[in-house]
C-alpha positions as CSV (number, residue, x, y, z in Angstrom):
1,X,-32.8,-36.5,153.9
2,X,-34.6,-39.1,156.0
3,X,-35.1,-37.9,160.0
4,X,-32.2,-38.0,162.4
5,X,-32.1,-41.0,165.2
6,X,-29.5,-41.2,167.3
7,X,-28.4,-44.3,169.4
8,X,-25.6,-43.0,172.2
9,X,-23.8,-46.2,173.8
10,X,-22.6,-45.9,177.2
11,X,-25.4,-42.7,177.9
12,X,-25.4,-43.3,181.3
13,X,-21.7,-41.6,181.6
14,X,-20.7,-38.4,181.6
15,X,-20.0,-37.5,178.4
16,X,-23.2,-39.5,177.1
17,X,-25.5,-37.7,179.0
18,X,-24.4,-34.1,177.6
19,X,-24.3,-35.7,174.0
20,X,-28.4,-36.9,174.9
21,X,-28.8,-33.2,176.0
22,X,-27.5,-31.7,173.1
23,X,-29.2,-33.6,170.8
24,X,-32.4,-33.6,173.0
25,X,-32.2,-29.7,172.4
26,X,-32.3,-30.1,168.7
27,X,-35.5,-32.4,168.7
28,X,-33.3,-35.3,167.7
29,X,-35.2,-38.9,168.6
30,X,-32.8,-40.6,171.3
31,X,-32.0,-44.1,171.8
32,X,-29.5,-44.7,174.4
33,X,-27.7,-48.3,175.0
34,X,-27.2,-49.2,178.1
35,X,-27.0,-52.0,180.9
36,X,-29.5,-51.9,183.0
37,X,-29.0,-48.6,185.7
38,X,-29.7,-45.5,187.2
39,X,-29.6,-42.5,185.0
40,X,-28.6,-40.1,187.8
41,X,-26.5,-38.5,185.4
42,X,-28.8,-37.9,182.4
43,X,-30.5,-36.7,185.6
44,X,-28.6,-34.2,186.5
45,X,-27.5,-32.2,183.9
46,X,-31.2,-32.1,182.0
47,X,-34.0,-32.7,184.5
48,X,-36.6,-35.5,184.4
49,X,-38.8,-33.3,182.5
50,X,-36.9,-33.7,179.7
51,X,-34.8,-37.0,180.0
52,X,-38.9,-38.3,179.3
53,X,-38.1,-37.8,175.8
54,X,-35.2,-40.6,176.0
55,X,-36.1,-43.7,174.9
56,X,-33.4,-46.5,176.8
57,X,-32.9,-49.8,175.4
58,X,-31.3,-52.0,178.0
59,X,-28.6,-54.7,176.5
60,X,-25.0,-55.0,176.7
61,X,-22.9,-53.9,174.4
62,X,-21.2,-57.4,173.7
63,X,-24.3,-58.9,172.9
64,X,-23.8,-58.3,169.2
65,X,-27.6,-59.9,168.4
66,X,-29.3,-57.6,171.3
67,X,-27.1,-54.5,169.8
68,X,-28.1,-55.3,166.3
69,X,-32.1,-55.7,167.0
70,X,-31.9,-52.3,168.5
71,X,-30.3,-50.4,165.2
72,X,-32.7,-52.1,163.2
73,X,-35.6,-51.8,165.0
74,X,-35.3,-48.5,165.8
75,X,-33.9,-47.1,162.2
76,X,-30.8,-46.0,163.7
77,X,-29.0,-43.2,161.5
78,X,-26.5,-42.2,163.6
79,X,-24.3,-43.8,166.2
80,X,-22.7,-42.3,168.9
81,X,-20.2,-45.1,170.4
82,X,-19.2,-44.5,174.1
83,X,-19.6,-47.5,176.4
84,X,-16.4,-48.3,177.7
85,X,-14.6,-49.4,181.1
86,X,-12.2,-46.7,182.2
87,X,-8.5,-47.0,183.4
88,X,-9.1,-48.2,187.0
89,X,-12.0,-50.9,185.5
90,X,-9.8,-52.2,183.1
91,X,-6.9,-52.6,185.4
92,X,-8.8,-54.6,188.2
93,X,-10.2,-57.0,185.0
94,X,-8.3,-56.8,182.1
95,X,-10.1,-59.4,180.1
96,X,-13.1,-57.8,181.2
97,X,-12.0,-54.8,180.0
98,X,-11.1,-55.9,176.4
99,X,-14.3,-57.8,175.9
100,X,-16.5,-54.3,176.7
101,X,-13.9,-52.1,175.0
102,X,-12.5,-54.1,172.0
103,X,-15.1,-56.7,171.4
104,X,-18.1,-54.1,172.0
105,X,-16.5,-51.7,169.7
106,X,-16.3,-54.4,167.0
107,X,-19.9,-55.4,167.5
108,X,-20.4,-51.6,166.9
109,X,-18.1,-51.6,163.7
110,X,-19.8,-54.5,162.3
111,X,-23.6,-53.7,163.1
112,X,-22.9,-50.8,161.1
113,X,-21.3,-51.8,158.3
114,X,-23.6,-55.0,158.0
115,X,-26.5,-51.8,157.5
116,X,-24.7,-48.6,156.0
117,X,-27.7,-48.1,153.6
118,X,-28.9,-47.2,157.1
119,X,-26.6,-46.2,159.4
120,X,-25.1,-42.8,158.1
121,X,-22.5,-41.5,160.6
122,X,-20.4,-43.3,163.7
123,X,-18.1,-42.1,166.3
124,X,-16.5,-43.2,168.5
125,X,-14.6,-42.4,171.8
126,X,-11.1,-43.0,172.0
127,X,-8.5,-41.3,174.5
128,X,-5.5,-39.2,174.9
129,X,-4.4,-42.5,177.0
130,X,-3.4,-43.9,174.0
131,X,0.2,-41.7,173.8
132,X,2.7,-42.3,176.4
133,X,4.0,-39.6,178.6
134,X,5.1,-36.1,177.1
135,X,8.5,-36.7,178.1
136,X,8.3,-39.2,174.7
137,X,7.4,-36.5,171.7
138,X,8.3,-33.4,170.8
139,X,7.9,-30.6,172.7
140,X,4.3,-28.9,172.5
141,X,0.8,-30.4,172.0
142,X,1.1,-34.4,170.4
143,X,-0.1,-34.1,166.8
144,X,-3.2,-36.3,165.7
145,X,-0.9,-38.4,163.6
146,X,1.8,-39.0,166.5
147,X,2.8,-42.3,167.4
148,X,0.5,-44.0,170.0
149,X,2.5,-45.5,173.0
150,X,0.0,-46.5,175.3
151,X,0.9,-47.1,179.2
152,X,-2.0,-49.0,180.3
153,X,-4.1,-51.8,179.3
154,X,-7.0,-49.3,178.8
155,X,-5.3,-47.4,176.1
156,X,-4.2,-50.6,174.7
157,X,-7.8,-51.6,173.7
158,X,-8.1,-47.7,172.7
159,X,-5.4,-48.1,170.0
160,X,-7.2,-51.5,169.1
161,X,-10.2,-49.6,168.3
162,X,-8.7,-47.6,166.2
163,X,-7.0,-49.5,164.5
164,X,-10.5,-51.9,164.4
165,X,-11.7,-48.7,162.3
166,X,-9.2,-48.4,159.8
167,X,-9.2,-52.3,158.8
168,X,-13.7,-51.6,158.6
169,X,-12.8,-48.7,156.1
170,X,-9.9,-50.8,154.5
171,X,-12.2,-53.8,153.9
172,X,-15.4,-52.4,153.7
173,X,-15.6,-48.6,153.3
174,X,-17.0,-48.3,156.5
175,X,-16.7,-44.6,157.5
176,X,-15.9,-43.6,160.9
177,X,-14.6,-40.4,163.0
178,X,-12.8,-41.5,166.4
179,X,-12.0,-38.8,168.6
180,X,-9.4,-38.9,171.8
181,X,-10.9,-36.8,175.0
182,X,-8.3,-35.5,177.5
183,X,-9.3,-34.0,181.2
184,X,-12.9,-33.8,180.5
185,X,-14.8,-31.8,183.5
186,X,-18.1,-30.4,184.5
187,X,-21.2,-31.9,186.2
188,X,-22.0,-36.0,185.6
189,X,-18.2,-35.9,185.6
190,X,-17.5,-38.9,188.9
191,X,-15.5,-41.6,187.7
192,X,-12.3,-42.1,185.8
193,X,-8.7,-41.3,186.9
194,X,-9.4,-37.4,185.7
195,X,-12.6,-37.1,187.6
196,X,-11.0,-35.5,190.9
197,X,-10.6,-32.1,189.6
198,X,-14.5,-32.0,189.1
199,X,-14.8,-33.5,192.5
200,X,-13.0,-30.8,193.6
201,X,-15.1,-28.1,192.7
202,X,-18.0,-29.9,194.1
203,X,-16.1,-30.3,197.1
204,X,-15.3,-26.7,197.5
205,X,-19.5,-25.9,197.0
206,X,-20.2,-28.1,200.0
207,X,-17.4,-26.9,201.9
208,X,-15.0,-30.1,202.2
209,X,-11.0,-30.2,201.8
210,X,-10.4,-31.8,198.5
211,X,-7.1,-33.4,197.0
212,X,-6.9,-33.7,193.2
213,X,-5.1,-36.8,193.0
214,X,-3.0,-35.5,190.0
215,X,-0.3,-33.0,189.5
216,X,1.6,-31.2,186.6
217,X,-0.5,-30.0,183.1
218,X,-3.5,-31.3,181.4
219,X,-5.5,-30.5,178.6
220,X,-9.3,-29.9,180.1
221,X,-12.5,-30.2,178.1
222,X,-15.8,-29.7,179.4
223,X,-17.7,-32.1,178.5
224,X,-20.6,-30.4,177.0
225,X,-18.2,-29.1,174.5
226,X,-16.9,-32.9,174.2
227,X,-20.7,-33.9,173.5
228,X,-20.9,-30.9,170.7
229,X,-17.8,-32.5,168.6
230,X,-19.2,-35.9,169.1
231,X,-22.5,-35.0,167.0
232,X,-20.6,-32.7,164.6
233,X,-18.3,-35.4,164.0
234,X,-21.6,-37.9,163.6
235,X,-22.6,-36.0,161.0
236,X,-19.3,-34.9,159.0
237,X,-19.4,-37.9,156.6
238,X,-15.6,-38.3,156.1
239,X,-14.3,-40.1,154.2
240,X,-12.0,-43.0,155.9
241,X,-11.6,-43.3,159.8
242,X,-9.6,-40.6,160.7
243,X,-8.8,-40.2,164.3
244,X,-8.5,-36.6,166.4
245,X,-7.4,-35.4,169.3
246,X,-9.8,-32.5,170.6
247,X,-8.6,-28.8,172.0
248,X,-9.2,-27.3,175.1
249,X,-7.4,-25.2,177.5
250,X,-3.8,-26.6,178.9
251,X,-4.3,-26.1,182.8
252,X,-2.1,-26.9,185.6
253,X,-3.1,-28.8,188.3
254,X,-2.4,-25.3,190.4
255,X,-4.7,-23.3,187.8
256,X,-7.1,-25.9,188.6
257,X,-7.4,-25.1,192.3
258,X,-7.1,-21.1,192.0
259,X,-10.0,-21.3,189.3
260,X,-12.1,-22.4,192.2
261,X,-11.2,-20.2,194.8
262,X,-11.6,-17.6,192.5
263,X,-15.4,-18.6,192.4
264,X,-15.3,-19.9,195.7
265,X,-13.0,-18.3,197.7
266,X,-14.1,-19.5,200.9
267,X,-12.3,-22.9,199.7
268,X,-9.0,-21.1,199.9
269,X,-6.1,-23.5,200.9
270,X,-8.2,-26.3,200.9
271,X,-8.1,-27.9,197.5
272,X,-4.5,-29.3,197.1
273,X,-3.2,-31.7,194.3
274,X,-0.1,-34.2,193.5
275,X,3.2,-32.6,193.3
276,X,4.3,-35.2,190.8
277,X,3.1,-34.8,187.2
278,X,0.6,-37.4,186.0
279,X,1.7,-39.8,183.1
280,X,-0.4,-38.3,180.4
281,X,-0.4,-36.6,177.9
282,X,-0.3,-33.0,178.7
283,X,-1.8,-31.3,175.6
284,X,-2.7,-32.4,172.0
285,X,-3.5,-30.4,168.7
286,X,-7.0,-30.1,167.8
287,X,-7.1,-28.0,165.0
288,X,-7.1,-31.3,162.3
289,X,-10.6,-32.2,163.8
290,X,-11.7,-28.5,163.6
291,X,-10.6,-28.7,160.2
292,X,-12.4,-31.7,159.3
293,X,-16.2,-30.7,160.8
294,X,-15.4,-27.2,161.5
295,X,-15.0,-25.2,164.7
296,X,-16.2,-26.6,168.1
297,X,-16.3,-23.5,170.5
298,X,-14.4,-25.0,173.2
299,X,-15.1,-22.7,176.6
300,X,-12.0,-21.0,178.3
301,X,-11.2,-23.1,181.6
302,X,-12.4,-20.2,184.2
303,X,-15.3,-19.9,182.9
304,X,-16.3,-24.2,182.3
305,X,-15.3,-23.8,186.3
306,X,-18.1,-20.9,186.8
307,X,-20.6,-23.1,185.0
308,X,-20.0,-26.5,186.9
309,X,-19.9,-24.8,190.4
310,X,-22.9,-22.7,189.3
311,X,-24.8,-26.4,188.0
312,X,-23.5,-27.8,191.4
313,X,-25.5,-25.5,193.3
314,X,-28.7,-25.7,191.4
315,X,-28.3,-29.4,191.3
316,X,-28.0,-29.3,195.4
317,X,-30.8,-26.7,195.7
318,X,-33.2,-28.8,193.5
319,X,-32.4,-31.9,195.1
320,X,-31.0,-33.9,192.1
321,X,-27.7,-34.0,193.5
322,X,-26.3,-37.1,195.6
323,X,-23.1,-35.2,196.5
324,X,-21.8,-38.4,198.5
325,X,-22.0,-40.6,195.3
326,X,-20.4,-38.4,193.4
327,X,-17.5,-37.2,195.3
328,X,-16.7,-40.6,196.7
């Protein structure tokens, strides 16, 4: 088989940057595709000694002809989609939003099927945001294949995408795995409407009050565990574009603040949260995607909160840490 070279889109973000660690620990070559900016996450959870070993090309991801020139150039194999504006982004500029998340993701779509003698694996980031509030389904965790009722305009162009991917494999065989990411947490983790529970657990390391601007159940992920399934699912070669939702651990927004407290318990009675449930989803099945590229190790809550608060504190001991950027 001809050597691995993974291109990760939207890198600069949380989940990208554990997905370039990952693979970075294999020895895989890494492109990442970006807009020009600061990689203080890639940063942070890897160290500049090894984010050296990144090679960034700089272009946006709706410039299908800058996009294209990078897979080719660079003999691409396997592509790890992520780039995307999140629910607060896409509400302030809706059409803004649906050119980076639906037009981008077809200029991803169609790069790779206009060169699947090269490219030989694609996923792609979709979100629990595309179901509609629990009260909607069945009781107990939504099922992969449940029907998606998205509430925002952001999990509108989610469920474009995946429907984009079906109508690729339809027409031209085009294989794809999407996957849907819930509460993902853990270091890099500083924007999105489920960032504040990771913001609270750096808040409680520096010694601020903290409110988690969410209440009820959720289903967390840390997102090295999110980065894992990405690359197994890269390099599953499935058939079709079948989309999963991914496990985790169902926590309540109460769990949330006693798990820190527990590890730092000077932060007692100063991390609150919403008393109102938040309109997501507030767990999903996982085991089809297990199923499909085999198990992913997902890390018990308590102990994805040790390991953040403990990378917290090295982060602010080595200095790599701008705890004001990524609280705010």
């Amino acid at each position: 088989m001809p050597e691995e070279r993974f291109l990760i889109t939207g890198a600069l973000g949380c989940i990208g940057a554990w997905t370039v660690k990952r693979l970075l620990a294999e020895h895989v070559p890494v492109w990442t595709y970006d807009l020009p900016g600061n990689p203080h996450r890639l940063r942070l959870v890897m160290g500049d000694d090894v984010l050296k070993r990144v090679t960034f090309v700089e272009g946006d991801i709706t410039d299908q002809a800058r996009f294209e020139q990078a897979i080719v150039d660079n003999g691409i194999t396997h592509l790890v989609h992520l780039a995307a504006l999140q629910v607060p982004f896409v509400r302030a500029d809706p059409v803004q939003g649906m050119r980076v998340n639906v037009v981008g993701s077809t200029i991803v779509f169609e790069t790779a099927q206009r060169h699947a003698g090269q490219v030989q694996g694609l996923v792609y980031a979709s979100s629990i945001g595309v179901y509609g509030p629990a009260s909607l389904y069945p009781p107990g965790p939504i099922a992969h294949d449940a029907p998606l009722l998205p509430a925002t305009l952001y999990g509108v162009s989610k469920m474009t995408d995946e429907w984009t991917a079906k109508v690729y494999w339809q027409d031209y065989k085009l294989r794809s795995v999407g996957i849907r990411p819930a509460f993902v947490y853990g270091p890099a983790r500083d924007q999105g409407v489920t960032s504040t529970p990771t913001k609270a657990m750096l808040a409680a390391v520096v010694g601020r009050p903290y409110h988690i601007t969410l209440g009820g159940n959720g289903l967390f992920q840390h997102a090295d565990d999110v980065a894992k399934s990405l690359i197994m699912a890269a390099r599953a070669r499935i058939d079709g574009a079948p989309v999963y939702n991914l496990g985790g651990t169902k926590v309540s927004m109460a769990e949330v603040a006693a798990a820190i407290e527990t590890v730092v318990p000077e932060s007692t009675g100063t991390i609150t949260f919403e008393p109102k449930p938040h309109p997501f989803a507030e767990d999903a099945d996982g085991r089809p995607l297990e199923a499909a590229i085999g198990p992913v190790g997902w890390r018990p809550f308590a102990e994805g909160v040790r390991g953040t608060i403990a990378d917290f504190r090295a982060a602010i001991a080595a200095g790599t840490l701008d705890v004001e950027r990524a609280i705010a």
